[in-house]
N, C-alpha and C positions, 0 to 999 in steps of 0.2 A: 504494500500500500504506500503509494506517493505522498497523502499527507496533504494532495493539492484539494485546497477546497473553490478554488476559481469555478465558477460556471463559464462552459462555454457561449459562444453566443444563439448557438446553434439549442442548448439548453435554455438558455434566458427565452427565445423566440417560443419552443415549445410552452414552458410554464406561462408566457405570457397568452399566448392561444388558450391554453385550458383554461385560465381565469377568465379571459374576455366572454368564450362559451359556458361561462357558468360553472366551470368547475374548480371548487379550489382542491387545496392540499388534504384542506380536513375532512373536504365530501370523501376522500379519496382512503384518507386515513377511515372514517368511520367500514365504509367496508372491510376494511382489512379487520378490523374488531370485530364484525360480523360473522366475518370467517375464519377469525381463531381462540373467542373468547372463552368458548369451553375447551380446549387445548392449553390454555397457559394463564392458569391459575392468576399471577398478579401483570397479566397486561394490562398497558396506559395507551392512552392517547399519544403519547410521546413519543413509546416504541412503536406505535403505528405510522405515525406521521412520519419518524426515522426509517420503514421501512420503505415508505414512499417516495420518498426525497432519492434515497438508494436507487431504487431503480428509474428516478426518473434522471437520474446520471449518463446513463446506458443511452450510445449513439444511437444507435437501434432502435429502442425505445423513443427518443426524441424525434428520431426520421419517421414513426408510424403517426407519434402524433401530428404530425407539420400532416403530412399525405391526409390523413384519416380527415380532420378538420377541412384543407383544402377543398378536397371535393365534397364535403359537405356543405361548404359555403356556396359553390358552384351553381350545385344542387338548388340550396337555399333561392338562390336567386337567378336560377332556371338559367343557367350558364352549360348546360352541357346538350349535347346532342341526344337526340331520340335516336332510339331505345334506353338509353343509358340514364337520360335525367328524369324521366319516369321509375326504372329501375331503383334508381336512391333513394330519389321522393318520395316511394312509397314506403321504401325499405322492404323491395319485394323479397319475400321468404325464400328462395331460391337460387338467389343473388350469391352469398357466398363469400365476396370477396372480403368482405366488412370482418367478417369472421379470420378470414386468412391475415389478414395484418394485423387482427388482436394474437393469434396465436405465435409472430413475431415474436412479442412483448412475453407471452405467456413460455414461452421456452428457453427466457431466457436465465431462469434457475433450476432449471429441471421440469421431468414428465408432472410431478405431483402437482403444477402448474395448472393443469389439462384439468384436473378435478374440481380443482377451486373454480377455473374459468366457467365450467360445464354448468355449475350448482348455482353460482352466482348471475350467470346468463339467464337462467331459469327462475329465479327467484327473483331479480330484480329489484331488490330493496335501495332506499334511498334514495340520492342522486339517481341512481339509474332508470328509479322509476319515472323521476322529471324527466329523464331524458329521453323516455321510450313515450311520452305526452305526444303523441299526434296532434295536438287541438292547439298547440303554443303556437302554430305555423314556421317553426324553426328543424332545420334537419340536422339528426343527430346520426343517422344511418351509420357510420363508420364512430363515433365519438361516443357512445353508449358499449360499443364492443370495445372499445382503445380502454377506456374508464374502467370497465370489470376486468379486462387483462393486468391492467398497471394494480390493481388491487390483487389481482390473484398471484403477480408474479412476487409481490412485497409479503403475499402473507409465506409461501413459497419458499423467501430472503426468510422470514423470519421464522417456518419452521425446520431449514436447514440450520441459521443460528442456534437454534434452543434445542438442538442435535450436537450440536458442538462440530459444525462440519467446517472444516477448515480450509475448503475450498472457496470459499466467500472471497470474492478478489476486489472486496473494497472494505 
């Protein structure tokens, strides 16, 4: 571990997108509490927000969100070509890809990633639920899959920490 705590800009850009779409750190952190508070007896908000931040470090991570957001803005504002800007807008179920660049995010501490993703996709709690809001007129198509990825890959970071797995490379 480098020690470096600079954000890049490339990071400043991503967390500045997910706050402007409504998501902060702590919508981000409360899932991860969701999906480990019967797992670890004295988690905080702290350690959750801490596992956030972690993976929102991750290039990878940063490059789904810039993309994910993008073309949901696109979308948003009927910037893309048909077939494709009906496809987002509606968030047709079949679509697929929304899914494939959360699962970027989600792989990026291991398979046990895929389980958090899976459960918390399906459940939807919190932020996510605002975000799956069809009635707000705002598109989330790619941005509600990015949001439960970044939560699943954090809880992920912290049930390999609380394993004591020493491959954590931050």
């Amino acid at each position: 571990m480098s020690g470096n705590t600079q954000q890049t800009k490339l990071e400043v850009k991503a967390r500045e997108w997910l706050q402007e779409r409504g998501v902060s750190i702590r919508d981000i952190a409360d899932l991860v509490y969701y999906l480990q508070a019967k797992y670890h007896d004295d988690l905080s908000m702290d350690i959750c927000e801490f596992n956030v931040n972690q993976v929102l470090k991750k290039r990878e991570v940063q490059n789904a969100i810039l993309t994910g957001i993008q073309l949901d803005k696109l979308a948003e504002d009927k910037k893309l070509d048909q077939p494709l800007q009906k496809t987002i807008e509606i968030d047709e179920s079949l679509y697929g890809i929304d899914e494939i660049v959360a699962f970027s995010i989600v792989n990026v501490y291991g398979s046990i990633g895929f389980t958090n993703y899976g459960y918390i996709d399906k459940q939807k709690p919190g932020i996510l639920q605002h975000l799956n809001d069809k009635s707000t007129g705002e598109c989330h198509t790619f941005l509600d899959d990015i949001v439960g990825a970044i939560a699943a890959a954090a809880s992920s970071r912290l049930a390999h920490a609380a394993a004591d797995d020493e491959l954590l490379d931050d």
